[in-house]
C-alpha positions as CSV (number, residue, x, y, z in Angstrom):
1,X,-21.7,83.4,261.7
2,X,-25.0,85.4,261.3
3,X,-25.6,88.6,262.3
4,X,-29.6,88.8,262.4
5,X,-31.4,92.0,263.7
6,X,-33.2,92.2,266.5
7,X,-36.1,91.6,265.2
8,X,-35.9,88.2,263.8
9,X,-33.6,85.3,263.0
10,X,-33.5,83.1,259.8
11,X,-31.3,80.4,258.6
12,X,-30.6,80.4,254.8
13,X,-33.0,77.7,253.1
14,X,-30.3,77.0,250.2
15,X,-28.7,72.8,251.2
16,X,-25.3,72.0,250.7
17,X,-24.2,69.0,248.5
18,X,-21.1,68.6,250.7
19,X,-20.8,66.1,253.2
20,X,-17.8,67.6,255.1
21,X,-18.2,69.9,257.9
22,X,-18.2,73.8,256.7
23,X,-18.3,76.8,258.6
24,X,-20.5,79.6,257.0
25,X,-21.2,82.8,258.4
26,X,-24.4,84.6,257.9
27,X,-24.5,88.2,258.7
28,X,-28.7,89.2,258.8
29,X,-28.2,93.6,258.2
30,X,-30.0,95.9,256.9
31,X,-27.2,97.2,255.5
32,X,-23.8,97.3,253.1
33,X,-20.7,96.4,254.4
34,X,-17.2,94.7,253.4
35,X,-16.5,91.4,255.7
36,X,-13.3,89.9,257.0
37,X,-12.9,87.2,258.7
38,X,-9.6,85.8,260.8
39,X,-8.2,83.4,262.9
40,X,-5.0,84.0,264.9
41,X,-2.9,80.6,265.7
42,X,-0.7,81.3,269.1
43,X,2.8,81.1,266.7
44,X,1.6,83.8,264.2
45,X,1.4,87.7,265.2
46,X,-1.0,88.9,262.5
47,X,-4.6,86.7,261.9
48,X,-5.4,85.2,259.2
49,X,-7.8,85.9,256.4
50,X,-10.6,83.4,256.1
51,X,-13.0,85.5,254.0
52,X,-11.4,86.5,251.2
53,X,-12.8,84.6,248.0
54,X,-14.4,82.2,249.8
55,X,-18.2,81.6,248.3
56,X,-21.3,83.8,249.6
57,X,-24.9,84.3,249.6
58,X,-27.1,86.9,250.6
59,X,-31.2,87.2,251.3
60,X,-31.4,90.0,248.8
61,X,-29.4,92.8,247.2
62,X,-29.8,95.9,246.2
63,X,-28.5,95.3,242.3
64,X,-26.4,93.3,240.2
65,X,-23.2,95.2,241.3
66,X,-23.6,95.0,245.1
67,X,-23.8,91.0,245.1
68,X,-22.8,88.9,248.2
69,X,-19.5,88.0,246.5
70,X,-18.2,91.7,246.9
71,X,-18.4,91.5,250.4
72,X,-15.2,89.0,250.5
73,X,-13.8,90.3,247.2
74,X,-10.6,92.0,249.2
75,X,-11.2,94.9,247.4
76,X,-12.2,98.1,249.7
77,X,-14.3,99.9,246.8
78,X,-17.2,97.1,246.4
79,X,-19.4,95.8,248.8
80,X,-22.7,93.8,249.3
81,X,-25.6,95.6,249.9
82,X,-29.1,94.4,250.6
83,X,-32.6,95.4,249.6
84,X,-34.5,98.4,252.0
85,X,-36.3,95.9,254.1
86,X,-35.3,94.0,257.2
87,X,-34.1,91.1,258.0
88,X,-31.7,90.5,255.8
89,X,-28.7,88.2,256.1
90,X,-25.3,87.0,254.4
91,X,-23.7,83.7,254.2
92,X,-19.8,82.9,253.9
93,X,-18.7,79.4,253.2
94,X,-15.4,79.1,254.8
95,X,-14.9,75.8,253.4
96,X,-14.0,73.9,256.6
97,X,-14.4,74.5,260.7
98,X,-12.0,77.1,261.5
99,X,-10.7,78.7,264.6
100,X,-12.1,82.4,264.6
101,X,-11.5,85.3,266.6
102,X,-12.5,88.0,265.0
103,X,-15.3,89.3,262.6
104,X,-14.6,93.0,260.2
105,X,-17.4,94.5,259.0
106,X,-16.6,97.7,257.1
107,X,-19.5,99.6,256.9
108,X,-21.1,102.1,254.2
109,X,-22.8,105.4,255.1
110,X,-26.0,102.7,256.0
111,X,-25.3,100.5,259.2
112,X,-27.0,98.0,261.2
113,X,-27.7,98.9,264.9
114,X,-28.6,95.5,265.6
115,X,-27.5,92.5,263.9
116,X,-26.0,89.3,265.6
117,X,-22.8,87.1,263.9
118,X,-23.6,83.4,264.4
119,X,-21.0,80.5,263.1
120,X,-22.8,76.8,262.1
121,X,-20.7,73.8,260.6
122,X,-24.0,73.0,258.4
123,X,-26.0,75.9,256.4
124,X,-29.1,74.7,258.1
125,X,-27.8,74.5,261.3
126,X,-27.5,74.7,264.3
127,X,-26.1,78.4,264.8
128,X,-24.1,79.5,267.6
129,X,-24.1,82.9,268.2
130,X,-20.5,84.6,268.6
131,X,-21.8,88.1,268.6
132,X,-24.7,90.3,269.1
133,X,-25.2,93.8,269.7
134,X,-28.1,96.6,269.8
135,X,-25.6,99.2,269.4
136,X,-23.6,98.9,266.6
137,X,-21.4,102.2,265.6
138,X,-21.3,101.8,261.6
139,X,-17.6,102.4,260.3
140,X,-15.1,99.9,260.5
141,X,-16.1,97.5,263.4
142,X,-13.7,94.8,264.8
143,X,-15.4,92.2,267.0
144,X,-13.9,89.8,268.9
145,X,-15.5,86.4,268.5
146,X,-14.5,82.5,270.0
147,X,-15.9,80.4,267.9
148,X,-15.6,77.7,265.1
């Protein structure tokens, strides 16, 4: 899924050596933030993580201890944050296509205003956008997504 602001999009260059399908996200902010993403099956009441541990990479970040990795560490005290310049984006390898429905982004004091959440099966493509706003709040945001 990316999230791209508003004033451009840009797919990750890095291939994949897999040849199964994978789902990555790639969130484009100007920004730190935590990330979570579930899915919620019909016969379970609470969603399920997909995020957590799962491999990431991001355009840029700020330093060594605010890698892409920290972003689906499960741990609310690290985070990814990016360099000072825009766009910038982050990539999560979910492994396989999954049913999602919502996207967490836990914001630090810096936000993104606009960004957009996009899901592909490939890292280079095609995305499908899921979400996209020009008015994001900063915080804890849930969105609602339907998407794989």
């Amino acid at each position: 899924m990316p999230v791209s602001s508003a004033s451009s999009r840009r797919a990750p260059a890095r291939p994949r050596s897999r040849p199964h399908l994978v789902l990555a996200l790639l969130i484009a902010l100007v920004a730190a933030l935590g990330l979570t993403v579930t899915s919620q099956s019909p016969a379970r009441a609470a969603g399920t993580l997909l995020s957590q541990g799962r491999p990431a990479t991001a355009s840029s970040t700020e330093n060594a201890s605010f890698g892409a990795a920290q972003a689906v560490d499960g741990n609310d005290q690290t985070r990814w944050s990016s360099a000072f310049a825009d766009p910038q984006w982050i990539m999560v390898d979910l492994g396989s296509v999954q049913p999602l429905t919502q996207v967490t982004l836990k914001w630090e004091a810096a936000y993104a205003k606009a960004f957009t959440v996009q899901t592909a099966t490939d890292p280079n493509g095609p995305w499908t956008t899921v979400y996209s706003t020009t008015a994001g709040t900063g915080g804890v945001q849930n969105l609602n997504v339907s998407g794989s």
